[in-house]
C-alpha positions, 0 to 999 in steps of 0.5 A: 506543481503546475505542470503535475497537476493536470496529468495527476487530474487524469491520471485520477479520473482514469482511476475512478472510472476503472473497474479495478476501483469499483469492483474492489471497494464493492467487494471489501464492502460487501466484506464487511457488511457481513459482518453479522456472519460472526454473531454466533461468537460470543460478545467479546469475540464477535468484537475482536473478530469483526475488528480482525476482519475489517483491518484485514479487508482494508489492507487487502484493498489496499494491496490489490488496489495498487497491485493490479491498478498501477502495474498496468497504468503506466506501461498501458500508457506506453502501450497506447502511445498516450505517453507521447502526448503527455511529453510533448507538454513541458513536462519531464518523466519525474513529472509523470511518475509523480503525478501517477503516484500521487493520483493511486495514494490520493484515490487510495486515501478516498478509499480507506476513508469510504471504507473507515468510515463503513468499519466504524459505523459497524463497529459503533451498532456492534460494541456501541462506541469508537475504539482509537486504536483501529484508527492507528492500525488504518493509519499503518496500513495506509503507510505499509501500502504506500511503501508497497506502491512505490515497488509497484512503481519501480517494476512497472517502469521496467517490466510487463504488468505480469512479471511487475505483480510477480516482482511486487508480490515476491518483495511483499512476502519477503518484507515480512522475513526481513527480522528472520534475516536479522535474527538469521544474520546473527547466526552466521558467520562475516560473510553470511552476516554481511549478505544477511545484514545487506538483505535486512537493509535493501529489503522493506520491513512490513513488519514495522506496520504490522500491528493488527493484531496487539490493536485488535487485542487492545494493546495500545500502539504510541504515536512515537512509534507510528510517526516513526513508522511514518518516517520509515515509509517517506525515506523508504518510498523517496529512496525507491521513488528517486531510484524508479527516476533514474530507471524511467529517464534511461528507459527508451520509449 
């Protein structure tokens, strides 16, 4: 722990004082304070609207937050040769990719909460109270982007940031298809249905988090489910994660 923290400490303060940072919470601030935009709904819509929105403008943060912040922090680091440095301390790359790691889900949660904090406060002028749900469908996003965030990771230990976006925004669309697969799977025969079945299980299910919308309608979400989402995500992550080691220790620097 003690050799993580001083390159997570870094790795932070790089994240703060980087424009990809500011620039995304000014803009899904500026999101959803316009808000008002949605006044002339009726009362009930304007609500769910405002709702929509803001859940939406938080997960796309997050997306593009990690997006376009960790593809390029370490093979930037690689680059400049910074790398070196760091390695010439008793630390080992899992160290590096674990202390980056948690620097992007720590300056992530700060985010979230800067932005939780603005959606509820908008919500409580506009319906006069705190709905709890919306805190449940935050704390999904949160988990759906760190799954994503380990991805991102994986490509950027072997990649160029471009070809690390592509692959990353490829493996997101595909991992809101991943029920399709299942459904698909059911419909083929033995060898389909193993390709499909081996697509369905490599692949990460989005869908899992994906549930916005019934929040937003007020259809209620059990915390049974959402810690169980949360186990998907460690497992899922850890299991990219342990993977992204193996790849960045063979990787010639």
């Amino acid at each position: 722990m003690g050799s993580v923290l001083p390159i997570f400490k870094t790795a932070y303060y790089d994240i703060k004082r980087g424009r990809v940072y500011q620039v995304l919470l000014l803009f899904v601030f500026l999101m959803l304070a316009s808000s008002n935009a949605f006044a002339f709904f009726t009362r009930g819509e304007e609500i769910k609207i405002i709702k929509d929105f803001g859940l939406m403008s938080i997960k796309l943060f997050g997306i593009l937050f990690i997006l376009f912040g960790l593809s390029r922090h370490l093979p930037r680091e690689i680059e400049d040769k910074t790398i070196y440095t760091i390695l010439t301390n008793p630390v080992t790359r899992t160290h590096i990719l674990i202390a980056n790691l948690c620097a992007y889900l720590y300056a992530l949660l700060i985010g979230f909460l800067i932005m939780t904090a603005i959606f509820y406060s908008i919500l409580y002028l506009k319906e006069g109270g705190l709905d709890p749900l919306m805190a449940k469908g935050i704390i999904l996003i949160y988990m759906k982007v760190l799954v994503f965030s380990t991805l991102v990771l994986f490509f950027s230990v072997v990649f160029s940031p471009l070809l690390t976006i592509a692959f990353s925004l490829f493996l997101y669309i595909a991992g809101h298809l991943t029920n399709y697969l299942s459904s698909l799977a059911d419909q083929k025969n033995f060898l389909g249905w193993i390709l499909l079945k081996g697509l369905y299980t490599i692949l990460p299910n989005f869908e899992n988090f994906n549930c916005s919308d019934s929040l937003v309608l007020g259809t209620d979400v059990s915390w049974r489910y959402i810690g169980l989402a949360g186990i998907y995500s460690l497992l899922y992550g850890t299991a990219i994660f342990l993977l992204t080691g193996i790849l960045f220790k063979r990787r010639e620097i």
